[in-house]
VOBA-1610 file (N, C-alpha, C; in pm, whole numbers, padded with zeros to 5 digits, always signed):
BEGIN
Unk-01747+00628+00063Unk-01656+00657+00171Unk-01562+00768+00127Unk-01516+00852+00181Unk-01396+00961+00153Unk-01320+00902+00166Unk-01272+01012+00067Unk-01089+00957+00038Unk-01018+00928+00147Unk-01055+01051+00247Unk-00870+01102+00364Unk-00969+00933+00472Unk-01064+00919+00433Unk-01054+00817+00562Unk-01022+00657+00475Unk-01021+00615+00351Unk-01000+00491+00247Unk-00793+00516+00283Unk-00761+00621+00283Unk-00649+00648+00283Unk-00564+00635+00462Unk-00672+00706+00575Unk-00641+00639+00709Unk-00648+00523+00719Unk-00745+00438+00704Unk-00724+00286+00709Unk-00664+00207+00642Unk-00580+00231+00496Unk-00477+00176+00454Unk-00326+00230+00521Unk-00328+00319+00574Unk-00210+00357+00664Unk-00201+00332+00768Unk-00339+00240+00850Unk-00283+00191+00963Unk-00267+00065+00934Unk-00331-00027+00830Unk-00270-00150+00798Unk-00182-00151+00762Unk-00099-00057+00689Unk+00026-00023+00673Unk+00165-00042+00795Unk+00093+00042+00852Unk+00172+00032+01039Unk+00123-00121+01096Unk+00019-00140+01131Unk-00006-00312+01188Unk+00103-00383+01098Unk+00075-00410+00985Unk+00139-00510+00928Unk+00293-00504+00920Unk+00348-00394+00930Unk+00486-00353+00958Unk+00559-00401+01083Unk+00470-00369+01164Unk+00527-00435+01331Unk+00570-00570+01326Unk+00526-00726+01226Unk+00587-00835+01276Unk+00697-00804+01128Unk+00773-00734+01091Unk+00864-00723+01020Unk+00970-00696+01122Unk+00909-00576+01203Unk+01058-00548+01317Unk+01039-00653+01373Unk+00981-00709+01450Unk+01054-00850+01492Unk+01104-00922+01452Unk+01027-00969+01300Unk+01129-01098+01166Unk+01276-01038+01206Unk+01344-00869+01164Unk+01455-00825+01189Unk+01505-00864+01312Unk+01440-00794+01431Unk+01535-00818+01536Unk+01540-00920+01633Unk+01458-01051+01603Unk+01437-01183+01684Unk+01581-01237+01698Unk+01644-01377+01725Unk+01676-01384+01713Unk+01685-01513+01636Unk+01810-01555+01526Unk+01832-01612+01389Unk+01743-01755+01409Unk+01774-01802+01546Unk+01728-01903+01569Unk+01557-01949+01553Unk+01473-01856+01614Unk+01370-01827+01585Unk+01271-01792+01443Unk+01341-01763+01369Unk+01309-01663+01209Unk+01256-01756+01106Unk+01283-01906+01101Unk+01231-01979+00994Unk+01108-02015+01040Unk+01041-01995+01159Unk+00921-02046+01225Unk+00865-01982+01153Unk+00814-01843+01135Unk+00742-01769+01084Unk+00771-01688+00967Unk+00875-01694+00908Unk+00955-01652+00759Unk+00858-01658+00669Unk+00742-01797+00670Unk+00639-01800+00545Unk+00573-01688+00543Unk+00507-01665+00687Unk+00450-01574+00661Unk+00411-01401+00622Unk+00564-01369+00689Unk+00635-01274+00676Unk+00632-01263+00498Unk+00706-01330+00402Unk+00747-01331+00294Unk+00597-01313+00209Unk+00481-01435+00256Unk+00347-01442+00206Unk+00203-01352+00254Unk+00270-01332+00334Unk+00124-01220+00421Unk+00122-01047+00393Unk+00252-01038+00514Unk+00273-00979+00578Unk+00355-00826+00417Unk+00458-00875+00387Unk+00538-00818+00265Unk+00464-00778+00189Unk+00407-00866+00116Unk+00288-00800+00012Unk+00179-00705+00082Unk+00139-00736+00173Unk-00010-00656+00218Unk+00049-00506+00224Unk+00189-00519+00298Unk+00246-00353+00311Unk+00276-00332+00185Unk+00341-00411+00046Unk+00379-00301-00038Unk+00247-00289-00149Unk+00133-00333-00095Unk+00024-00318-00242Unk-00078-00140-00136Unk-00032-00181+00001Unk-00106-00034+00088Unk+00001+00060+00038Unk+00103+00037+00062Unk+00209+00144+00003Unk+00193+00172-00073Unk+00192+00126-00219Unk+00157+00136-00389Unk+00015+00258-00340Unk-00110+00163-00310Unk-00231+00221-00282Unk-00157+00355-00238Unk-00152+00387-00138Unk-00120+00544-00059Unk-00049+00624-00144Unk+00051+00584-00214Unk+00134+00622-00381Unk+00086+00701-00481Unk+00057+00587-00561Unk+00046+00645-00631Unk-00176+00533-00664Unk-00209+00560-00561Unk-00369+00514-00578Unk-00435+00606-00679Unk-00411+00749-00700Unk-00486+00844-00695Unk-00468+00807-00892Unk-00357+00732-00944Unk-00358+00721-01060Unk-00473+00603-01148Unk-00412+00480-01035Unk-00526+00335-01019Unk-00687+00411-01049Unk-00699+00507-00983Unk-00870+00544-00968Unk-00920+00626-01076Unk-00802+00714-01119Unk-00806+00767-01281Unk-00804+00688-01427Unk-00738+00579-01367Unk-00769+00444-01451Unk-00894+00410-01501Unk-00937+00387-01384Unk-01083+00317-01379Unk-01180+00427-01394Unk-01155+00521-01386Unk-01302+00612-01333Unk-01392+00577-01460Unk-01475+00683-01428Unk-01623+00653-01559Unk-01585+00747-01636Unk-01503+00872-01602Unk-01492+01025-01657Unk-01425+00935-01800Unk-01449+01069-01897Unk-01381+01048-02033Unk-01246+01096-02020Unk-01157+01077-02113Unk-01001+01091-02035Unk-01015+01252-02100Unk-01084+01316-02182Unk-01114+01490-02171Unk-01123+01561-02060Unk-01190+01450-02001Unk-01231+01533-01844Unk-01147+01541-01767Unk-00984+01451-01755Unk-00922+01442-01682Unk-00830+01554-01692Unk-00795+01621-01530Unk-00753+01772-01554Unk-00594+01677-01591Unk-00521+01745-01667Unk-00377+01725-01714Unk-00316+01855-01758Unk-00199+01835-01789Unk-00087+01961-01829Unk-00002+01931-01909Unk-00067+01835-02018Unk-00026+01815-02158Unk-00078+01932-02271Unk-00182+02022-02214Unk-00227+02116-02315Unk-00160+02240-02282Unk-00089+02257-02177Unk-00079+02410-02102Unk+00111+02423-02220Unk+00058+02534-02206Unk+00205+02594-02283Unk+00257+02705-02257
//
């Protein structure tokens, strides 16, 4: 799969999963412990591990790759 589209579909789960946050915010107080679990357990994490992903992913995949870390272009040699 390409990147720019691995990278569109973590940015719209990004946005979906964001939307029941503005409501957790602007409901009202009375309402908020009904669904607080999930907010805190679902919802929170899924946006900040897409966030991280969209971030700094491009490092995660340099991690892992197969390349030898020679191969990896850097600007520890440039002077």
């Amino acid at each position: 799969m390409n990147q720019s589209t691995i990278r569109s579909i973590f940015r719209w789960i990004h946005i979906i999963f964001g939307i029941p946050i503005i409501g957790y915010i602007y409901d009202s107080p009375a309402d908020t412990p009904n669904y607080a679990w999930s907010i805190r357990c679902v919802f929170l994490p899924v946006i900040l591990l897409t966030g991280l992903w969209m971030w700094k992913g491009h490092l995660v995949r340099r991690l892992f790759s197969k390349r030898p870390a020679d191969a990896v272009d850097s600007y520890t040699n440039v002077r």
